[in-house]
Steps between C-alpha positions, in 0.01 A plus 500: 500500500441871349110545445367737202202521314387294252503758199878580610608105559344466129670807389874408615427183331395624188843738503720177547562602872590272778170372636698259762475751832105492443429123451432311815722172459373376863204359314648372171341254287638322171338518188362192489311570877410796361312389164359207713298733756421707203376192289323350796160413405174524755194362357175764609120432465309752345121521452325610157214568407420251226436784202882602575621132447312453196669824376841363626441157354444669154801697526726200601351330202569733283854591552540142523584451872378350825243735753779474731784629282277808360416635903848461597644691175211787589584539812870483456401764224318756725750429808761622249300789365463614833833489598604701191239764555635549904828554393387760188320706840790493652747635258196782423476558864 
């Protein structure tokens, strides 16, 4: 297996280039394996103060949802903002 950098592995794809010589096949997974350990769920405690659940529980209530579901979409949110913003440095860098 041929090793480049990231930016140029995304590049050659992006051109319609043969991305083969770079992938390491040893290791393959299906799709299905693949969303699976992506999906996987892990449940975490985390401890609030009680003013911050009170704000959370009003939120939930008003879009209409569960406590649970309105955490995991904000910190699904930031993850992905964060992501985004990484990748923006890099291509200024």
């Amino acid at each position: 297996m041929k090793t480049i950098s990231a930016e140029e592995f995304d590049k050659k794809f992006d051109n319609g280039e043969d991305i083969l010589p770079y992938i390491d096949l040893s290791s393959k997974r299906t799709l299905k394996e693949f969303e699976k350990e992506m999906l996987a769920i892990k449940k975490v405690n985390v401890d609030l103060p009680s003013w911050a659940i009170a704000s959370l529980d009003q939120e939930a209530k008003r879009m209409g949802v569960t406590r649970q579901s309105i955490i995991k979409m904000w910190l699904i949110q930031k993850l992905d903002d964060l992501s985004l913003n990484r990748k923006s440095l890099k291509q200024v860098g």
